[in-house]
PAMARTI-748776 format. One line per 2 residues: number of its first residue (from 1); their letters; for each residue x, y, z of N, C-alpha, C. Coordinates in steps of 0.05 Angstrom, whole numbers, plus 5000, padded with zeros to 4 digits. Atoms other than C-alpha are relative to their C-alpha. Layout:
<recs>
NUM	a	X/Y/Z/X/Y/Z/X/Y/Z; ...
</recs>
This chain:
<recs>
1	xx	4974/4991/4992/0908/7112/1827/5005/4992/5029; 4998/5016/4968/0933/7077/1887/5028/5003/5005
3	xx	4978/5011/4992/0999/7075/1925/5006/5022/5014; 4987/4992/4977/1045/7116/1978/5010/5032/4987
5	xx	4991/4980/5001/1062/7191/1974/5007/5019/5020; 4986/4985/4979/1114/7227/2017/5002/5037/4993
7	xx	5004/4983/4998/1104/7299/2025/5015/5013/5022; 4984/4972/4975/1154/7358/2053/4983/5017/5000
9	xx	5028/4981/4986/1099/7392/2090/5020/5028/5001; 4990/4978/4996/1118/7465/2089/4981/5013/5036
11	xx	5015/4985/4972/1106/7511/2158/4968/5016/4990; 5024/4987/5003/1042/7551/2161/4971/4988/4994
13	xx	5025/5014/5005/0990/7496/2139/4995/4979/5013; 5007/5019/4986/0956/7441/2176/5011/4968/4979
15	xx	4991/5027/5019/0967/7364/2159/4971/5001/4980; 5025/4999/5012/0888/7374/2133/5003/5009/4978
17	xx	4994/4989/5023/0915/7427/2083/5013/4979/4984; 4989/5013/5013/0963/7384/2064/4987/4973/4983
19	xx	5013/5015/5007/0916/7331/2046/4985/5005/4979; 5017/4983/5021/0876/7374/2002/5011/5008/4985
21	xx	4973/4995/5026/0937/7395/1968/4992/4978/4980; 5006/5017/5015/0934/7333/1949/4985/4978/4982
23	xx	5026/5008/5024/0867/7305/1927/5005/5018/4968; 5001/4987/5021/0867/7363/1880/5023/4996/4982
25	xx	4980/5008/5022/0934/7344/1849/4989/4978/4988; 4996/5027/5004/0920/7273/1840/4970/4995/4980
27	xx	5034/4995/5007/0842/7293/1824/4988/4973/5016; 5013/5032/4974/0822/7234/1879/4993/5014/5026
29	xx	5011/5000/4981/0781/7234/1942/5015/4985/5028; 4992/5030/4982/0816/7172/1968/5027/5013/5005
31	xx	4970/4993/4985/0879/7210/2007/4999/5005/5034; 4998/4992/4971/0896/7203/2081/5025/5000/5005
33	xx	4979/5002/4988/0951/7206/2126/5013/4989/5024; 4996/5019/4971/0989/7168/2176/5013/5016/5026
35	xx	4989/4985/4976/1017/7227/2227/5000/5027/4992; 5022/4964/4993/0983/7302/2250/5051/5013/4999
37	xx	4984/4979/4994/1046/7354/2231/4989/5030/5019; 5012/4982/4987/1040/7414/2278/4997/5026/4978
39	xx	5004/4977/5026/1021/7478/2230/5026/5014/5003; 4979/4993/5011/1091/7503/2242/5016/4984/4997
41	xx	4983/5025/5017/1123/7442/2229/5006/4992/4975; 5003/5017/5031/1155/7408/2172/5008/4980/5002
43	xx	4992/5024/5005/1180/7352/2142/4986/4976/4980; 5011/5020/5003/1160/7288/2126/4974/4988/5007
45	xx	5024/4997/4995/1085/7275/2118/4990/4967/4986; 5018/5023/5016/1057/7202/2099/4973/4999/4991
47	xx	5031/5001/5010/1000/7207/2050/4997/4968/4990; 5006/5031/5025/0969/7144/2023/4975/5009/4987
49	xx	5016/5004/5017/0932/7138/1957/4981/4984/4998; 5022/5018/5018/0869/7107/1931/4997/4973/5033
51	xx	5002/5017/4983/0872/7029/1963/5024/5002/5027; 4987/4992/4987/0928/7044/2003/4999/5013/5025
53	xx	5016/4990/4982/0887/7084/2052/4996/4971/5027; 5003/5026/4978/0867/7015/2085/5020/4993/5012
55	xx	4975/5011/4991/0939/7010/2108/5010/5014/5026; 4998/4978/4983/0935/7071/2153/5009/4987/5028
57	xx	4993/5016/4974/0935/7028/2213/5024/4995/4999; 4978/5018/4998/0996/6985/2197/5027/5019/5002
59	xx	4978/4969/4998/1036/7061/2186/5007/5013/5019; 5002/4973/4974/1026/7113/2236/5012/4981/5017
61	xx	4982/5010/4979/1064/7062/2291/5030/5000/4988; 4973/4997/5002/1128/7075/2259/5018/5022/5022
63	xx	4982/4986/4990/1195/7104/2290/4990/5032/4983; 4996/4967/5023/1192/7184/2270/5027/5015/5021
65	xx	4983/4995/4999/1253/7222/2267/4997/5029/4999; 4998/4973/5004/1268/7295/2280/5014/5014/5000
67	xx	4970/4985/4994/1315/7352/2283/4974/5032/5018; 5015/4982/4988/1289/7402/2334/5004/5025/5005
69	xx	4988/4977/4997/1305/7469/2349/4984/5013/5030; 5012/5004/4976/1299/7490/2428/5009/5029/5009
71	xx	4997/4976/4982/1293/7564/2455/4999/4997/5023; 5005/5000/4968/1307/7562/2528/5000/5035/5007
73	xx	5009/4963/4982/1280/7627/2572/4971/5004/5010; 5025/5000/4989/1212/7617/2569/4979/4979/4990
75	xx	5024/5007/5014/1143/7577/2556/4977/5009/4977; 5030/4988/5009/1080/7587/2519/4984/4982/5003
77	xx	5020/5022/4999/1016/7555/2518/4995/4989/4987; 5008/5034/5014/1023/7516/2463/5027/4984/4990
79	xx	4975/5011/5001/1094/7503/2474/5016/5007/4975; 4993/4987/5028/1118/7530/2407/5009/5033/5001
81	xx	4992/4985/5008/1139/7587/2376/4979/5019/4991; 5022/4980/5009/1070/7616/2355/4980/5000/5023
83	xx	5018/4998/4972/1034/7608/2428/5008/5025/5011; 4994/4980/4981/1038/7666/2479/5006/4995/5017
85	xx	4975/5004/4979/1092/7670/2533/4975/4993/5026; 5016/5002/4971/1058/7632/2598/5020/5005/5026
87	xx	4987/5003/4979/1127/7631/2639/5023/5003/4990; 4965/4992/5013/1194/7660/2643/5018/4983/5024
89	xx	4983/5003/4978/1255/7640/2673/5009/5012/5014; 4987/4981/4975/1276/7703/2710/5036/5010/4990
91	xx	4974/4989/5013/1345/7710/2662/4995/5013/4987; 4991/4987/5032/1368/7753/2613/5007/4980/4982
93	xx	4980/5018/5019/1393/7717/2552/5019/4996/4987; 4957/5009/5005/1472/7724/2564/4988/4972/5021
95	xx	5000/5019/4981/1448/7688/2636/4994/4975/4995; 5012/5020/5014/1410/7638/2596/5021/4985/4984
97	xx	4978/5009/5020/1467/7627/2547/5017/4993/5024; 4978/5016/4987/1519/7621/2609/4988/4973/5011
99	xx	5013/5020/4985/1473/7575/2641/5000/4972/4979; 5003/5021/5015/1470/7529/2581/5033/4992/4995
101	xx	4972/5015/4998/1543/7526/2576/5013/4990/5021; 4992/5018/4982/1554/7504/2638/4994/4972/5006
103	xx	5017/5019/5000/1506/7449/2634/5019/4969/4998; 5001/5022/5012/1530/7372/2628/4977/4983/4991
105	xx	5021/5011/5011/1487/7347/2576/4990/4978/5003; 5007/5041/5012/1496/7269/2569/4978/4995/5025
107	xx	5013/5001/4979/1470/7266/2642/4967/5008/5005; 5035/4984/5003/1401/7310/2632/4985/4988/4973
109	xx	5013/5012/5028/1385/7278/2561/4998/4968/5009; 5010/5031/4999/1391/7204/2576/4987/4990/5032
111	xx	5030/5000/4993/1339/7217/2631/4973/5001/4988; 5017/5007/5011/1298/7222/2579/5001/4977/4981
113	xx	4998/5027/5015/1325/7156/2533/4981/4979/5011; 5026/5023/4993/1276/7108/2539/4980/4994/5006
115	xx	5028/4991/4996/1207/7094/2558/5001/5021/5023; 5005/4978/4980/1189/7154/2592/4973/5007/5000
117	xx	5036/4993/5004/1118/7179/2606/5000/5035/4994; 5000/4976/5020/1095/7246/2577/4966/5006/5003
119	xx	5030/4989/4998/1031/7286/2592/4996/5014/4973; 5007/4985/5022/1002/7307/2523/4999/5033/5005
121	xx	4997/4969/5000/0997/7384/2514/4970/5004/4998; 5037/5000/4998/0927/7415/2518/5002/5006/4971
123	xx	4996/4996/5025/0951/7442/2448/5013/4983/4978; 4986/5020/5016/0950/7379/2416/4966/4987/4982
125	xx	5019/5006/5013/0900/7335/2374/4990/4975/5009; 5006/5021/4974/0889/7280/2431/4964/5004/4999
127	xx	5025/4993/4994/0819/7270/2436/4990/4991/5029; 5009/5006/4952/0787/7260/2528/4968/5002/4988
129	xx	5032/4997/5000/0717/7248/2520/4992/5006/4976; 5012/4989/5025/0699/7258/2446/5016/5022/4990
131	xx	4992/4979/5007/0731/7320/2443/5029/5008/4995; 4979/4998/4996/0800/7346/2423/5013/5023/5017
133	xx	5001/4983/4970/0841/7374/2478/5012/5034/4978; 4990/4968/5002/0860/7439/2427/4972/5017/4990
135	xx	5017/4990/5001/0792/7448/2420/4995/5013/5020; 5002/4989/4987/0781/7459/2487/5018/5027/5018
137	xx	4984/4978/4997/0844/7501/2498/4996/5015/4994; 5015/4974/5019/0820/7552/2445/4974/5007/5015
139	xx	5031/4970/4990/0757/7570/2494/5007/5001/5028; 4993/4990/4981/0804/7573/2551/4999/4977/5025
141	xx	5003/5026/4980/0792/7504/2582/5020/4985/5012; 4967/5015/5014/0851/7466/2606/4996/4976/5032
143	xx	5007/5026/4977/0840/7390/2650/5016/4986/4991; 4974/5035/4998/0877/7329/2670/5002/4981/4980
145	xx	4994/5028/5026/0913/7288/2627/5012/4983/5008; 4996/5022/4996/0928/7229/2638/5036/4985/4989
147	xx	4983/5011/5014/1004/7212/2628/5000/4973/4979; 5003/5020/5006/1022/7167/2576/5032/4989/4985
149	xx	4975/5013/5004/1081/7119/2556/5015/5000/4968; 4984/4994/5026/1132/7137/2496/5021/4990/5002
151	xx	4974/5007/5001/1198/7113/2479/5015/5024/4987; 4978/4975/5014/1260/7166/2456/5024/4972/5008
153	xx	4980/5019/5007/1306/7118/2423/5032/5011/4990; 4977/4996/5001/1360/7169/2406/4986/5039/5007
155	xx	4999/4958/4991/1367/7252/2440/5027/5001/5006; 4969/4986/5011/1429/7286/2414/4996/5024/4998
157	xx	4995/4968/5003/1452/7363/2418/5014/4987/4980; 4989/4997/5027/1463/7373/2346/5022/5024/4998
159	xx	4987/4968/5003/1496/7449/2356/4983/5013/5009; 5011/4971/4984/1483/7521/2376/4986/5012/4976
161	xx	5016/4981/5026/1433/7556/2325/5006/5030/5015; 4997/4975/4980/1447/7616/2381/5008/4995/5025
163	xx	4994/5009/4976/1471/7622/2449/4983/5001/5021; 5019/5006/4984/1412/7609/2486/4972/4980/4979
165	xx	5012/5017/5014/1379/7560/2426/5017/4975/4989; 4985/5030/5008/1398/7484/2415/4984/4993/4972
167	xx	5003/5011/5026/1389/7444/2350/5003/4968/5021; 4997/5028/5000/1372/7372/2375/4987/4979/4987
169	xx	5004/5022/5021/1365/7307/2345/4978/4984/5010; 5008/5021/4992/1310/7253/2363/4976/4978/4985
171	xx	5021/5031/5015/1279/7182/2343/4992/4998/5030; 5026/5015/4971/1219/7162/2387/4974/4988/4981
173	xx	5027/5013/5011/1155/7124/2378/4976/5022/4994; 5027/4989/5012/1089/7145/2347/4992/5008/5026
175	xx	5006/4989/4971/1058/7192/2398/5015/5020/5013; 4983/4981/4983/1114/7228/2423/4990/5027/4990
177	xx	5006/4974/4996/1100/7299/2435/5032/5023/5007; 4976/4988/5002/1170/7342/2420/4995/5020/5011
179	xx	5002/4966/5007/1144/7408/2435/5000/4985/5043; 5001/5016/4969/1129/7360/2516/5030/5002/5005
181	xx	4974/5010/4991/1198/7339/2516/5015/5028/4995; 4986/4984/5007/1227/7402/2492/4991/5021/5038
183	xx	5007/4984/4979/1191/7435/2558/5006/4986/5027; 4992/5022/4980/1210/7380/2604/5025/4996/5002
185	xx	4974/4992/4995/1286/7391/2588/4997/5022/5015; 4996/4977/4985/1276/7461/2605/4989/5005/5024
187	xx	5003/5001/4977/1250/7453/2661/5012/4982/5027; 4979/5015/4984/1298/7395/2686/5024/5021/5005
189	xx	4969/4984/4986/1360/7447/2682/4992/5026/5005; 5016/4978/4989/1318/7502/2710/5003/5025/4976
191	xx	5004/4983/5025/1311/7545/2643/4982/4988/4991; 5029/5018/5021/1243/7536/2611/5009/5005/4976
193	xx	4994/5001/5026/1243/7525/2544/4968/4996/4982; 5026/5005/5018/1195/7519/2477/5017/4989/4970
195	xx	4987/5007/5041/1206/7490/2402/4997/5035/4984; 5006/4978/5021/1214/7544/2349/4999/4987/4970
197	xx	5000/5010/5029/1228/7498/2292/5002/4976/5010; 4998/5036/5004/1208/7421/2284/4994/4991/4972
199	xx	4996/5009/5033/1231/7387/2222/5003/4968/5005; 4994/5027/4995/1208/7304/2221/5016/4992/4968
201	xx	4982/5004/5024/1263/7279/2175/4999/4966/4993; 5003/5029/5013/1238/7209/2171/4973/4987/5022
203	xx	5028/5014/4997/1173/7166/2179/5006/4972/4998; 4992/5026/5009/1193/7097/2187/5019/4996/4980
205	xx	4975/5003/5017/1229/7076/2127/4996/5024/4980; 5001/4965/5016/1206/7145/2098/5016/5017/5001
207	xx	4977/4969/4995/1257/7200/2087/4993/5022/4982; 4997/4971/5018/1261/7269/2059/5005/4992/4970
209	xx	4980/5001/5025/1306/7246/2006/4975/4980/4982; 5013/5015/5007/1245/7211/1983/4970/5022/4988
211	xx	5021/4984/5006/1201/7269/1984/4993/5023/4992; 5012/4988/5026/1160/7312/1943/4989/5029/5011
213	xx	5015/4979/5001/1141/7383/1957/4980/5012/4992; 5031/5000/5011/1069/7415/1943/5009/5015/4979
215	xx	4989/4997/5032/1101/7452/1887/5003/4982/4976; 4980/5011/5023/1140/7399/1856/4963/4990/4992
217	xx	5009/5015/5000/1087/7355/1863/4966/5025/4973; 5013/4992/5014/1032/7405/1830/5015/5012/4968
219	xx	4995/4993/5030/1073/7428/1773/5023/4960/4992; 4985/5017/5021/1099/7350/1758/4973/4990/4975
221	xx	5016/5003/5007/1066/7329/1701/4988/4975/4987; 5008/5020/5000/1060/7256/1711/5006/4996/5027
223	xx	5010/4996/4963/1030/7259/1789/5008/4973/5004; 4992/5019/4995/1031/7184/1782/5023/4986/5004
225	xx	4976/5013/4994/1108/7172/1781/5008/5004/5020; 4981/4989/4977/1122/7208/1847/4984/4974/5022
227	xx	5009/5010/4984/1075/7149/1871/5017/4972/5012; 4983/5023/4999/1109/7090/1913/4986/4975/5008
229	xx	5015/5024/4995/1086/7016/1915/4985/5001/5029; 5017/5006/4964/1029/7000/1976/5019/4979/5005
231	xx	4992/5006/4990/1063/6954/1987/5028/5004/5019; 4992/4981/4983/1121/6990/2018/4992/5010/5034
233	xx	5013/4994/4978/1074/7014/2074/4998/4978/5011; 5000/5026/4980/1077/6937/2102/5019/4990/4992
235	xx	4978/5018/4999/1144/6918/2080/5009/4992/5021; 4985/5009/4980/1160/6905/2148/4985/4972/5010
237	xx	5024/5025/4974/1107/6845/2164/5010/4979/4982; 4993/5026/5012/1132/6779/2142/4977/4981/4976
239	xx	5018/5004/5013/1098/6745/2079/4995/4965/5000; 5007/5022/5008/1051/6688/2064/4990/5003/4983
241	xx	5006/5008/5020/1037/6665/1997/4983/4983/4987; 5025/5016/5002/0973/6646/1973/5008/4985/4975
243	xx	5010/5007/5032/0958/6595/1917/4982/5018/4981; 5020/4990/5025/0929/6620/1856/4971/5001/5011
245	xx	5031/5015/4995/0862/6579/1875/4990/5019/5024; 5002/4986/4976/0867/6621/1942/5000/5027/4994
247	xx	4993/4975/5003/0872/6692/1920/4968/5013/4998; 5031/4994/5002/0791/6701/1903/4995/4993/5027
249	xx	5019/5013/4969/0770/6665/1976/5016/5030/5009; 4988/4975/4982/0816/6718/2005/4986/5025/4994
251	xx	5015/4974/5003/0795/6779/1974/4967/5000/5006; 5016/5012/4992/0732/6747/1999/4994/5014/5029
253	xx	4998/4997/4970/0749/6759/2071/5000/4959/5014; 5002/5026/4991/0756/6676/2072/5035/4990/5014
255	xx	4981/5007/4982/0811/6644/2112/5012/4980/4992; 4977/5022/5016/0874/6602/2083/5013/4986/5026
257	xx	4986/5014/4984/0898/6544/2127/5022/5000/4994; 4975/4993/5008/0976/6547/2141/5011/4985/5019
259	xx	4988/5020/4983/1013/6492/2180/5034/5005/5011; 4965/5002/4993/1087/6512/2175/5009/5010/5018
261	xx	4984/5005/4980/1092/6534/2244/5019/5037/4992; 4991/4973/4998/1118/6605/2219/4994/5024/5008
263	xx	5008/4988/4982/1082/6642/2253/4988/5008/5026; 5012/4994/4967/1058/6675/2321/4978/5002/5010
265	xx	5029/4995/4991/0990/6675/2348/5000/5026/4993; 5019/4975/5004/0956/6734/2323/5022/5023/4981
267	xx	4976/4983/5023/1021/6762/2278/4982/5010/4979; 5011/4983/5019/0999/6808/2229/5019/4986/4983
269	xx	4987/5009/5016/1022/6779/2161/4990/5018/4973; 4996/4991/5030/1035/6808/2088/4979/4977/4985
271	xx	5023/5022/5016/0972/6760/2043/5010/5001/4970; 4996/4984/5025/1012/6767/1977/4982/4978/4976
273	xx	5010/5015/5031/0989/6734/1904/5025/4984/4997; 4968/5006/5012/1037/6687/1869/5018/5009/4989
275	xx	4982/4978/5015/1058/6744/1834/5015/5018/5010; 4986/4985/4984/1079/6778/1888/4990/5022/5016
277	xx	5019/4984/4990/1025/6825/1893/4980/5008/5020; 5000/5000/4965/0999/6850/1964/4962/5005/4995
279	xx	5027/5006/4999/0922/6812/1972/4988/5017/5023; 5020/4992/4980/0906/6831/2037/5026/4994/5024
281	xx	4985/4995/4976/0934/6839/2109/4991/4981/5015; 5015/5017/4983/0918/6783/2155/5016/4990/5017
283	xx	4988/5004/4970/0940/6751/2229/4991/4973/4999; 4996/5025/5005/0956/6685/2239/4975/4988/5028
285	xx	5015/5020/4979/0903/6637/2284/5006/4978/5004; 4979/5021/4991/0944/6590/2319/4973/4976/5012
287	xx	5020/5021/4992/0882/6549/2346/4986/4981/4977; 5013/5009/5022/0852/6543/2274/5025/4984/4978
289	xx	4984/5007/5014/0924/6541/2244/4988/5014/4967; 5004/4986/5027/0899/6592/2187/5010/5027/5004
291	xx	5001/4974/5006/0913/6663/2165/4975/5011/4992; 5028/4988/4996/0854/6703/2171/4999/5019/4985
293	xx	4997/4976/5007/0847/6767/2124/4986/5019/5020; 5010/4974/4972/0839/6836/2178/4992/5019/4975
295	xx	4992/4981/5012/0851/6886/2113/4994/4989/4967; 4995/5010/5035/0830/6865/2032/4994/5020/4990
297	xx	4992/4977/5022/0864/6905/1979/4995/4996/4974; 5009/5012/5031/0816/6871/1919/4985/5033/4994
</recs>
């Protein structure tokens, strides 16, 4: 059983649970995933099946999409909605609410559009030395992190869920830390803030409308239809087309010479069959003038 399964992660369980959901549906060993939901998070969860697993790499760098939900008034220590309060703002929450209506938005949000840097959270799954930093948070530990560089390709106020809580929108790169940015607004218009609800509503070319709940998905009772081509997970890499004769050397790990000049030094390329079918993953060697297999899906 091999190929792509999108999963509306429900709140309360880890992405780990979710993974185990799914062995046991599928009755397979061979399930991973390409991006950590936070345990009260939902959304959109990329599992891959069987061979499909080997693709993990070429996934997890996608755009992810969210809809956020932003209490301003105070912090916690793990930035969320289930941490304990580390810092208040010193309002009530009419003052909080007038304070947000006075605000001009466009101005405070597209300070954050674009690459911007972003110190991970200690309550994250970052690993500093071997270790992950929410491991060491949980025994009370908490050291320097090292900013690091993200993109936010779209931040929009969606509406008022309340008058002192926003509903906002954002696409950013792999990496981004929402629950960061959600505390880094509130602290730009002097109201701290925390997430209460994060919902990723798309994974690259992954959407909701695509995906499968741990319900559906345990009471369907052909597991295999909800599965979607591997190949999918690298539709975005441009393809070369082996000969017939060429399809065994490859799955090989052997290297097909390629002259036409279509590619970039070290481009990751699609390795398909004449049939259409996705051989292997491989990067072009502009010195050799071959495609190399990195990834075989024999």
């Amino acid at each position: 059983m091999d190929g792509i399964l999108i999963i509306d992660k429900p709140a309360g369980i880890t992405s780990h649970d979710v993974v185990a959901h799914v062995r046991r549906a599928l009755k397979t060993k061979r399930v991973g995933h390409t991006g950590t939901l936070d345990p009260f998070a939902t959304g959109v969860m990329v599992t891959l099946v069987g061979k499909a697993t080997r693709l993990a790499q070429f996934v997890g760098r996608d755009e992810k999409e969210y809809e956020a939900t932003v209490q301003f008034g105070w912090e916690t220590d793990t930035g969320d909605r289930d941490g304990l309060r580390t810092a208040e703002c010193g309002l009530r929450s009419v003052e909080v609410a007038e304070r947000l209506t006075a605000i001009d938005w466009e101005p405070v949000l597209s300070k954050f559009r674009g690459s911007i840097k972003q110190v991970p959270p200690m309550y994250s799954a970052k690993k500093v030395e071997g270790k992950r930093l929410y491991e060491l948070a949980r025994s009370g530990v908490e050291i320097e992190r090292e900013a690091v560089d993200v993109s936010i390709n779209k931040l929009e106020i969606r509406g008022e869920v309340s008058p002192d809580t926003l509903r906002m929108l954002v696409a950013c790169s792999a990496g981004t830390y929402i629950r960061t940015l959600a505390e880094d607004i509130g602290r730009e218009v002097g109201v701290l803030a925390h997430l209460t609800e994060l919902r990723r509503t798309r994974a690259g070319q992954f959407t909701l409308e695509k995906a499968s709940t741990l319900d559906e998905l345990a009471g369907h009772q052909s597991t295999q239809e909800l599965l979607m081509p591997i190949e999918l997970a690298v539709s975005h890499l441009p393809v070369f087309e082996l000969r017939e004769d060429r399809v065994a050397k490859t799955l090989n790990g052997m290297s097909t010479r390629d002259v036409s000049g279509r590619f970039a030094n070290g481009e990751l390329i699609r390795m398909n069959t004449p049939e259409g079918g996705l051989a292997a993953i491989g990067y072009f060697d502009e010195a050799e003038k071959t495609v190399q297999p990195k990834v075989v899906l024999g």
